[in-house]
Steps between C-alpha positions, in 0.01 A plus 500: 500500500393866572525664821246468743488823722269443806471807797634448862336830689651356751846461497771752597273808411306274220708348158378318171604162441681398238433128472775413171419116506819363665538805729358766667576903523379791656427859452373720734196719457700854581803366280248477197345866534837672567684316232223563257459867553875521477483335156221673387734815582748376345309386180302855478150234575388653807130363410600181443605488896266302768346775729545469904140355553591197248788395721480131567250413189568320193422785293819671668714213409362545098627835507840431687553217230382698185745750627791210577386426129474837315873564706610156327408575130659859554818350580469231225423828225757691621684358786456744779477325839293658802686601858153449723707233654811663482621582897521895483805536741708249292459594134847607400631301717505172299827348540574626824568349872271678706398464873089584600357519823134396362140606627549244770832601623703209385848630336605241165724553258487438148609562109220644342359296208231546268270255348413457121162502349264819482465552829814456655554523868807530707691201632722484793788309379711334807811471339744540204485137416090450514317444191204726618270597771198547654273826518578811694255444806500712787416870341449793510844459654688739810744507341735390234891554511722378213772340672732419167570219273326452172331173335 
């Protein structure tokens, strides 16, 4: 069943909804024209990126997924993978412990992981012994301390 993507102006600053048949997800309106610009950056397509005034529209969403798309069959051809969702402070620090105080003040600690696919993100892997993680939440981060200890 394709995706049905319906808009939710408002909700937490306004997000599409991704309506997958058996579940929902969401992706907020801001998250779709920063992550697009950054991969039309990335993918030398700066025309191909939705413009501030069509934040929130469907035609923004096109051009975030025919960018998500054109990203895909780059990586399929010759198997570079994007860092748009790569957490700046923490690349080169994959396999390390590290403690963050993050944009809300909250200290964690982690082993910095890093997701497959084409757009990989960071994950914050809990221990030596998990079997993965979730996303790196909390950024731009205060800071970030590697406090030893590899994967």
């Amino acid at each position: 069943m394709p995706t049905k993507i319906t808009l939710n102006p408002g909700y937490a600053g306004g997000v599409y909804v991704l309506d997958h048949g058996e579940f929902y997800t969401c992706l907020g309106f801001d998250v779709v024209l920063n992550k697009a610009a950054a991969l039309a950056t990335e993918l030398n397509s700066p025309e191909h990126s939705p413009v501030p005034t069509e934040r929130g529209t469907m035609a923004a969403y096109r051009k975030y997924a025919a960018l998500v798309d054109k990203a895909r069959q780059k990586n399929i051809s010759t198997g570079w993978r994007s860092r748009v969702d790569l957490t700046a402070d923490l690349i080169g620090l994959e396999g390390k412990r590290v403690e963050v105080i993050d944009c809300y003040g909250d200290r964690r600690r982690f082993i910095v992981g890093r997701s497959t696919g084409w757009i990989p993100c960071h994950l914050e892997i809990k221990s030596r012994s998990s079997s993965g993680g979730e996303a790196v939440w909390g950024t731009p981060f205060r800071s970030v301390r590697v406090v030893g200890g590899t994967a």
